[in-house]
C-alpha positions as CSV (number, residue, x, y, z in Angstrom):
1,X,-34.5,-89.1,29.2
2,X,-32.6,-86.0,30.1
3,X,-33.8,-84.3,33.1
4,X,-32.9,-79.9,33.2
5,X,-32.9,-78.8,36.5
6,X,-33.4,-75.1,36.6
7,X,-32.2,-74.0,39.8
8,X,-29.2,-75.9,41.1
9,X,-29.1,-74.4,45.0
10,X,-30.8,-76.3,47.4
11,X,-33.2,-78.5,46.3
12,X,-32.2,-78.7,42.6
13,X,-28.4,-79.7,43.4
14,X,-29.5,-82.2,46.1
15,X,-32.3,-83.9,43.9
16,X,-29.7,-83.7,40.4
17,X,-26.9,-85.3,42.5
18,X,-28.7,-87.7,44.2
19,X,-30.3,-88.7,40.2
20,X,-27.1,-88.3,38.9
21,X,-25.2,-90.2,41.1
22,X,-28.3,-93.1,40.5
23,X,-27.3,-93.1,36.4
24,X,-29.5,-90.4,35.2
25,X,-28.9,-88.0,32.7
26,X,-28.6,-84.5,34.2
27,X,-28.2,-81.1,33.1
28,X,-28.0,-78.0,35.7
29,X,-29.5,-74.5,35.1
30,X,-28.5,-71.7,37.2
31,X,-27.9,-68.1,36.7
32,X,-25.2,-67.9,39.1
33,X,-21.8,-68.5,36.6
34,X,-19.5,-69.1,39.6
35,X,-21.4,-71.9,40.8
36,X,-21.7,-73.2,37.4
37,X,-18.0,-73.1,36.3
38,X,-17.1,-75.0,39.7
39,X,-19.5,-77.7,39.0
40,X,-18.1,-77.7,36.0
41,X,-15.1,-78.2,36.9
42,X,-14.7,-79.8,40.4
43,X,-18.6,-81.8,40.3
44,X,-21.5,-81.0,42.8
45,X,-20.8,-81.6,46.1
46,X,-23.6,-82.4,48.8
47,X,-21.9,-82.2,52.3
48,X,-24.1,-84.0,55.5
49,X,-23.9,-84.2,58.9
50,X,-22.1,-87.5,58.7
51,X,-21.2,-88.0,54.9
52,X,-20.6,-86.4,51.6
53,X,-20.5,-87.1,48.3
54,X,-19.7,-85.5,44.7
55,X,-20.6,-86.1,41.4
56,X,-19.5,-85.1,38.0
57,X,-22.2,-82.1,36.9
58,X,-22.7,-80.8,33.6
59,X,-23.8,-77.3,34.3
60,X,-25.1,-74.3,32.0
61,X,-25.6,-70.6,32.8
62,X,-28.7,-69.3,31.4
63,X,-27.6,-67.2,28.5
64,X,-25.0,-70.5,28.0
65,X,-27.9,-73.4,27.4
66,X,-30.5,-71.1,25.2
67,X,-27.0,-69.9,23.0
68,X,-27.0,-73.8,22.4
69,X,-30.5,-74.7,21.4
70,X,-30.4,-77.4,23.3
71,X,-33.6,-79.5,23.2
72,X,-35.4,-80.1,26.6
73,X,-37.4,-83.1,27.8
74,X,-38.3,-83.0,31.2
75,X,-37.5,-79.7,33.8
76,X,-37.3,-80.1,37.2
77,X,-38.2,-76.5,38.0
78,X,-36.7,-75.4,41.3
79,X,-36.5,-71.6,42.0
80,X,-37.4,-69.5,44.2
81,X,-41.4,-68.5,43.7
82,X,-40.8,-65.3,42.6
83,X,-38.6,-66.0,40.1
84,X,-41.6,-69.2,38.3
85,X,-42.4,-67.3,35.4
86,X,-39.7,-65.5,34.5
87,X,-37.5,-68.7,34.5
88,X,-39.2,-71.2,32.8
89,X,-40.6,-68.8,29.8
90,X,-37.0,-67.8,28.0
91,X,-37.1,-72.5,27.8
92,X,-40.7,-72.6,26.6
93,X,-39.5,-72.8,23.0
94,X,-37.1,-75.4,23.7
95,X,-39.7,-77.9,24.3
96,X,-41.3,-80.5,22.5
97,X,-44.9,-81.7,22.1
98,X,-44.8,-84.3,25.1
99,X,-42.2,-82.1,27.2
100,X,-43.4,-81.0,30.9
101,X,-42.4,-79.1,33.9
102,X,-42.1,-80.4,37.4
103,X,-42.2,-77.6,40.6
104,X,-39.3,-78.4,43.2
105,X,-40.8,-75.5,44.8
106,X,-42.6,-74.0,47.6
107,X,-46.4,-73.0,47.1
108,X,-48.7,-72.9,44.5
109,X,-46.2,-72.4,41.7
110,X,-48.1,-75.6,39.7
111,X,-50.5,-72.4,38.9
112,X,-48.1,-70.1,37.6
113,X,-46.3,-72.7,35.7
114,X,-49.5,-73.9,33.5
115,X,-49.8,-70.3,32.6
116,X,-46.5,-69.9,30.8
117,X,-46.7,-73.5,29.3
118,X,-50.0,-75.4,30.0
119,X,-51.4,-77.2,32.5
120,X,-51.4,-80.5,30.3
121,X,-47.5,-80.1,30.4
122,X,-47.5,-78.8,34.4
123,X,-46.9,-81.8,36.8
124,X,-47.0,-81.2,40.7
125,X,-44.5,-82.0,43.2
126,X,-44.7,-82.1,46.8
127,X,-40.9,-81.8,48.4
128,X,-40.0,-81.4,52.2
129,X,-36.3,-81.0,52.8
130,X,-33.8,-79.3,54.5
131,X,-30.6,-77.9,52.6
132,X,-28.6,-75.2,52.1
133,X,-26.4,-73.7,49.8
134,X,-23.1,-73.5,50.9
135,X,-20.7,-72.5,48.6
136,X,-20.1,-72.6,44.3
137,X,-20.6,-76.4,43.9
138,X,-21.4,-77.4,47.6
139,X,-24.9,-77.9,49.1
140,X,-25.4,-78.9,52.6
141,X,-28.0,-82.0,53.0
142,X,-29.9,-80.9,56.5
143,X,-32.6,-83.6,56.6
144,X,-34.3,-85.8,54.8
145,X,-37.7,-85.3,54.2
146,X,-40.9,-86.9,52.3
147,X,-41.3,-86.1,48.3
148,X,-44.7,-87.1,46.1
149,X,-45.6,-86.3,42.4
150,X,-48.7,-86.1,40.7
151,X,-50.7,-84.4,38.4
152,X,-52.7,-81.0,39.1
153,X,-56.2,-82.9,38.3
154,X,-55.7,-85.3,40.4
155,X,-54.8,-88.7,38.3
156,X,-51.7,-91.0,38.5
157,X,-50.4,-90.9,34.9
158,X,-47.8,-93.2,33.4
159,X,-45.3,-89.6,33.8
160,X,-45.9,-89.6,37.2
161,X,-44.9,-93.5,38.0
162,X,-42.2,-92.8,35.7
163,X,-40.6,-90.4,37.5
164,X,-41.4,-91.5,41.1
165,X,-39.3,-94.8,39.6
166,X,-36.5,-92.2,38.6
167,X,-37.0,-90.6,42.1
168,X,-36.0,-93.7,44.2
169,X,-32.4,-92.6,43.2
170,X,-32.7,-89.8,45.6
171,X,-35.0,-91.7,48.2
172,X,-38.6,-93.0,49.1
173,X,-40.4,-90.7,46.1
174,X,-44.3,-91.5,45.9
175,X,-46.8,-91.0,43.3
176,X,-50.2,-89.2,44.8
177,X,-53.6,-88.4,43.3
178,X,-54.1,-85.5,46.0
179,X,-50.6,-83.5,45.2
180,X,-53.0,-80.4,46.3
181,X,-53.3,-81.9,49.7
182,X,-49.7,-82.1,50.2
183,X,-49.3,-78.5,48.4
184,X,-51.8,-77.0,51.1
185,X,-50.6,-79.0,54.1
186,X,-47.4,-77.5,53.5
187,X,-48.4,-73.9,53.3
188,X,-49.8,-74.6,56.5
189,X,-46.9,-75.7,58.0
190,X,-44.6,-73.7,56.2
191,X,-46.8,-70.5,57.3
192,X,-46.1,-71.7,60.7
193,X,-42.3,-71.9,60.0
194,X,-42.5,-68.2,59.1
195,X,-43.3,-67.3,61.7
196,X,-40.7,-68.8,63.5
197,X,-38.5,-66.8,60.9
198,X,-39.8,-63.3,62.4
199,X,-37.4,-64.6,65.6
200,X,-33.5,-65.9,65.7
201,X,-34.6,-68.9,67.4
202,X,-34.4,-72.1,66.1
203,X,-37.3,-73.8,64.6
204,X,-37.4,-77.0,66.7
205,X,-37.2,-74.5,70.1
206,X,-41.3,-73.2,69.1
207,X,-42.5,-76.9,68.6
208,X,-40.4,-77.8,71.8
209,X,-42.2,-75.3,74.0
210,X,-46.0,-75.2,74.5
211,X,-46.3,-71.5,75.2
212,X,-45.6,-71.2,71.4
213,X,-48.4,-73.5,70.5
214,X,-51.2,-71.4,70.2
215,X,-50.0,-69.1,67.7
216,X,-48.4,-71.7,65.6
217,X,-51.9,-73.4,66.2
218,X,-54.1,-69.9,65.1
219,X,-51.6,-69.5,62.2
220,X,-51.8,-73.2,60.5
221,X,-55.2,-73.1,61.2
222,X,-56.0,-69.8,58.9
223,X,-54.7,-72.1,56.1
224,X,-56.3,-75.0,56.7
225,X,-59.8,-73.0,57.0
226,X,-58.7,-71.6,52.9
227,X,-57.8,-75.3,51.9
228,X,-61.3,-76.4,53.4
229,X,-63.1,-74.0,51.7
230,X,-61.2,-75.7,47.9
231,X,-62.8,-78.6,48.9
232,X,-58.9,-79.9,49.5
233,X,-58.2,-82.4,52.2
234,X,-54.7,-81.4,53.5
235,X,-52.2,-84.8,54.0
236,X,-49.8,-85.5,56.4
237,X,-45.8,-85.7,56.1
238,X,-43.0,-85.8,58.2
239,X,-45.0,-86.2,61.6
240,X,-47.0,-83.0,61.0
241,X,-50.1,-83.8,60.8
242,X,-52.5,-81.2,60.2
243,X,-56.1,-83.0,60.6
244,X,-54.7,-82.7,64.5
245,X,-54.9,-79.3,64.3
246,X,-58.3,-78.5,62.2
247,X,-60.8,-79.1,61.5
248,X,-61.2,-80.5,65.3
249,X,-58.6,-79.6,67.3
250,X,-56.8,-83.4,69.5
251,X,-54.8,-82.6,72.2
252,X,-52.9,-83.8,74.0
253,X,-52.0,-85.9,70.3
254,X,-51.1,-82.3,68.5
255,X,-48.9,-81.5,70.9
256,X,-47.1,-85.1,71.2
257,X,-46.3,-84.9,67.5
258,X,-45.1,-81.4,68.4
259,X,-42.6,-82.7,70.2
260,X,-42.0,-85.5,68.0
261,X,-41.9,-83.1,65.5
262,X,-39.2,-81.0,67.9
263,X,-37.1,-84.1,67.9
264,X,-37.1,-84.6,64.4
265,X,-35.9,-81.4,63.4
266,X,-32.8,-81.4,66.3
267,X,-31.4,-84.2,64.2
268,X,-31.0,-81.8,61.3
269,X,-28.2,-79.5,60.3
270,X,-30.6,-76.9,59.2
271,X,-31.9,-75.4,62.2
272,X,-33.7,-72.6,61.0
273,X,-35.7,-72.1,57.7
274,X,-34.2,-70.6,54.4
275,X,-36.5,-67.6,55.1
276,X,-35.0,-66.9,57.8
277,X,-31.6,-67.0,56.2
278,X,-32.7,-64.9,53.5
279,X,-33.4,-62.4,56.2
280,X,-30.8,-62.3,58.6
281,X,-27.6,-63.6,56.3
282,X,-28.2,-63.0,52.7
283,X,-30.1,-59.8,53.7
284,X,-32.6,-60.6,50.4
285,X,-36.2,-60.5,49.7
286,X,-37.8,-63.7,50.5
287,X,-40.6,-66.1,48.5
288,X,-43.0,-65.3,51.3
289,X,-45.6,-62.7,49.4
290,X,-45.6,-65.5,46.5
291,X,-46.6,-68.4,49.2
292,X,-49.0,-66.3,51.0
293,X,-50.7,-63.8,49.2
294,X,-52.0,-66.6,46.9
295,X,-53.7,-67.6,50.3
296,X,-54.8,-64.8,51.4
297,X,-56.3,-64.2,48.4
298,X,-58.7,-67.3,47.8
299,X,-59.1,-67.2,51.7
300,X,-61.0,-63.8,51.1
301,X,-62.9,-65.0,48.1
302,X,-64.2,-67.5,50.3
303,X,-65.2,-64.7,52.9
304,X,-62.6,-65.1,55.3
305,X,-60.7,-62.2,56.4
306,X,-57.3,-64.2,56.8
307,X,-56.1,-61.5,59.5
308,X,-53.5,-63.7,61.1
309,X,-51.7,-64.5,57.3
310,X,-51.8,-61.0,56.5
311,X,-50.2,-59.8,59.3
312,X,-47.3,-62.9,59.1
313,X,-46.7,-61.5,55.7
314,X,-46.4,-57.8,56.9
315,X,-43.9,-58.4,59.2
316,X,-42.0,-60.1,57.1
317,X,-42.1,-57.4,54.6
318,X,-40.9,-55.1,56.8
319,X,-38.2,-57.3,58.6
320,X,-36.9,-57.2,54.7
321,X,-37.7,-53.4,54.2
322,X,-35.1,-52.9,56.9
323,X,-38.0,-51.1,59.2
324,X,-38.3,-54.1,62.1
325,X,-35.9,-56.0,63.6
326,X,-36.3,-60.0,64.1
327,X,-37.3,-61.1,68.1
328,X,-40.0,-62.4,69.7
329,X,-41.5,-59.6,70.2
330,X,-43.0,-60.0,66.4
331,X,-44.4,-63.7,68.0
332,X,-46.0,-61.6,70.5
333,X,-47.9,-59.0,67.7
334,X,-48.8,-62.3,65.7
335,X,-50.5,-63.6,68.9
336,X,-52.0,-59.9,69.7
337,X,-53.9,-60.2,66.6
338,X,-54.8,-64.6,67.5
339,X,-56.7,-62.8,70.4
340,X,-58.3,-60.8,68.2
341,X,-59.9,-62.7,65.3
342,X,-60.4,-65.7,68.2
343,X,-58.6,-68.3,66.0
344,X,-57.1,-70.8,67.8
């Protein structure tokens, strides 16, 4: 089986060197031709804190791989949101009858994914890591995280063992029958991480500190209340563990896993979120709006005003408009509005 990875930054060149370097077949995707002409010609590189490794990469730009009607099996899809549909349609015709797409991605992409090609050929994914793009054909490795597949109603099909088998080449891949929960539970948490990405301080500092708590508390909690409403439970990973947090609140044991949590991410390279770093170094629009107004808007068809997402997703629109400047003093207008709508 060959595996296309559409998207060979962060997560795409980590998981396709990590598969390559484990015997499968891999073919890279990306639109960006200088990358692709140095894994071409040099291999994929993934650099870590204490290690590195490269791999011979056969790479394609767009424009490159449709000019040779090349046939696809399985595509790991692993763009940013925004970009879902518009990168997976121009491969739709490339496919054959038992051919399906996988989302390396953040949010509900599973949903955009199903309408371009089907949601008998749309399998979930569930990936928590921290890397980076460095340079053409070299990706920093940050930290290691958790990764489960499964399929959007909810069984454990004989596709999904077979590629949590393929998987094990990168690391400890698991097969779920709840990929939602895992979906949600990272919205959560990654809403919380946005918020952390209004500031230029690092993301273990806010889970280090309990003054920071609350809000981080108010704004995970919005999410979990929409994921409730689905009738989704949300799942733990990588000691975040959001049935802490709602729907009962356990202290003092939220706030120890904080701090475990704190620990954890000292130990990585990455220090601060790729939404951040879209923000304040590649000066570029972020995949925020396609995490959270997907949110927002199931939260309000459920009657819930979702005040605390809505304004997270403002200010990030207009740190990326150019019209407010990162610092903690957006924390403190996300925390204003906490005291308002009394979520905590």
């Amino acid at each position: 089986m060959t595996i296309t990875i559409i998207g060979a930054g962060a997560i795409g060149g980590v998981i396709g060197a990590y598969l390559i370097r484990s015997g499968e077949e891999v073919v890279f995707i990306d639109r960006d031709k200088v990358h692709v002409d140095a894994m071409n010609k040099k291999g994929l590189t993934i650099q870590m804190k204490d290690d590195s490794f490269t791999v011979e990469a056969k790479a394609y730009t767009i424009e490159e791989f449709l000019a040779a009607k090349l046939p696809v099996e399985t595509i790991f899809l692993a763009v940013k949101a925004q970009h879902t549909k518009e990168a997976i349609e121009p491969f739709k015709p490339l496919m054959k009858p038992d051919s399906y797409v996988v989302s390396f991605q953040n949010g509900l992409c599973e949903y955009d994914i199903a309408e371009v090609v089907g949601a008998d050929r749309t399998v979930g994914c569930f990936i928590n890591l921290f890397a980076d793009y460095l340079e053409p054909g070299k990706i920093e490795y940050g930290g290691v995280g958790s990764l489960y597949i499964g399929e959007t109603d909810g069984t454990v099909s004989e596709r999904v063992l077979d590629l949590k088998e393929r998987l094990q080449g990168w690391g400890e891949a698991k097969a779920t029958d709840n990929i939602f929960g895992y979906l949600w539970s990272k919205l959560a948490y990654g809403a919380m991480l946005t918020a952390t990405a209004t500031t230029n301080e690092e993301i273990a500092g806010f889970f280090a500190e309990p003054k920071l708590h609350p809000v981080l508390n108010a704004v995970g909690t919005e999410v979990l209340r929409v994921a409730e409403k689905q009738g989704i439970t949300a799942e733990p990973f990588d000691n975040w563990n959001p049935a802490l947090l709602y729907p009962h609140k356990k202290e003092p044991e939220l706030q120890t896993s904080y701090f475990q949590l704190a620990e954890r991410l000292r130990g990585y390279t990455k220090t601060r979120t790729g939404i951040w770093r879209d923000l304040a170094v590649r000066k570029r629009k972020t995949e925020v709006p396609q995490q959270l107004n997907p949110v927002i808007q199931i939260g309000e068809e459920h009657g819930l005003a979702m005040p605390l997402t809505r304004k997270l997703l403002s200010l990030i629109q207009e740190i990326e408009n150019g019209k407010r400047e990162m610092g903690m003093d957006n924390l403190r207008e996300l925390e204003a509005v906490m005291q308002e709508s009394g979520i905590s």
